[in-house]
C-alpha positions in Angstrom: -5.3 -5.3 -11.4 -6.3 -4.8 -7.9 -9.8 -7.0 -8.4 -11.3 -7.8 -5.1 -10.6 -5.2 -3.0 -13.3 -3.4 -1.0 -13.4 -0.1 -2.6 -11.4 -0.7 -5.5 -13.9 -2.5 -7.7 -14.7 -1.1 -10.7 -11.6 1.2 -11.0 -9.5 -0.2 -13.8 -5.7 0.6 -12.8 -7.0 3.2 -10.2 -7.3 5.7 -12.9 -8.9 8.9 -12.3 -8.4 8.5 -8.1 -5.4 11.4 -7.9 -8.0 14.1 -9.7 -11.1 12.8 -8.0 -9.4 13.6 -4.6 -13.4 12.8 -2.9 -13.2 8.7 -3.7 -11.8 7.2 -0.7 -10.1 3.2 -1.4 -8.6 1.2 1.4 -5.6 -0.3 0.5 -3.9 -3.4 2.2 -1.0 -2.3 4.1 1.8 -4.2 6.3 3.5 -3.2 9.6 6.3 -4.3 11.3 8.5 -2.9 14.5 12.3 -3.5 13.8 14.3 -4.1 16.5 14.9 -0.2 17.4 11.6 0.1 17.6 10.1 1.7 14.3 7.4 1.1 12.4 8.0 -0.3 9.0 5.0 0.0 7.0 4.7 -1.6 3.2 1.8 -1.2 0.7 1.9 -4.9 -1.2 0.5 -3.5 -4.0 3.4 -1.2 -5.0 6.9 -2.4 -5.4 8.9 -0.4 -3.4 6.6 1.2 -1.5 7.8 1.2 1.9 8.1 3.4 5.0 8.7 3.9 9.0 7.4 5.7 11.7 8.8 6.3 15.6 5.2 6.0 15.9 2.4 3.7 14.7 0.7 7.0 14.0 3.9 8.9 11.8 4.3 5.0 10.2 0.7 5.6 9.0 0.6 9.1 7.7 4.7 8.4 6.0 2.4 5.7 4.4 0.0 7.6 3.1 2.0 10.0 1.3 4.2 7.7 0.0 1.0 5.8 -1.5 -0.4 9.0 -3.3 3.3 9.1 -5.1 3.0 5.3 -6.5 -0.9 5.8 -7.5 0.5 9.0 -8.9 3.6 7.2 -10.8 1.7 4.6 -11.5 -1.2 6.6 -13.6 1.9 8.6 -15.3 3.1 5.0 -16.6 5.9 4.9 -14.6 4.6 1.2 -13.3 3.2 -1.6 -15.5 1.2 -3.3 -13.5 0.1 -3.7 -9.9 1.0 -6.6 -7.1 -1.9 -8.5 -6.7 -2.2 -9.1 -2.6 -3.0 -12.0 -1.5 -3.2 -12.2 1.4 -1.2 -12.9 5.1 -0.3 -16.2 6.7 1.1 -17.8 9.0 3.5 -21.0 9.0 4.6 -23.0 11.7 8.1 -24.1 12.2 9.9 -26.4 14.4 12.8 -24.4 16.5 
């Protein structure tokens, strides 16, 4: 569960984060621009946990929020266990 990650080391299953609101993790996140021109923003670590921006800025915040309500379901039991991120590649293809 979330092994490897600077900052989140040591904290088995992230409990105790949402009441010690001082310890600061980073947490890998993923953004995209759609063709309208949002901001999608997913948290690999969550299922689900996905948001958009007009703004690279408002993408950021929406994703900060909506991580704080998965760390929070997650230490009610609402989620077994965390994705494990690996990481981000590319592939080369022949168009």
């Amino acid at each position: 569960m979330c092994k490897g990650f600077k900052g989140v080391r040591g904290i088995k299953g992230f409990k105790g984060i949402m009441r010690d609101k001082m310890k600061k993790v980073k947490l890998p996140v993923i953004i995209e621009k759609d063709e309208d021109g949002y901001f999608i923003v997913s948290c690999p670590l969550f299922k689900g946990c996905h948001t958009y921006g007009e703004t690279l800025e408002e993408a950021m915040e929406n994703i900060k929020e909506v991580i704080e309500m998965c760390l929070e379901e997650h230490e009610e039991g609402g989620r077994e266990e965390l994705n494990k991120f690996v990481g981000f590649r590319e592939v080369e293809v022949v168009i």
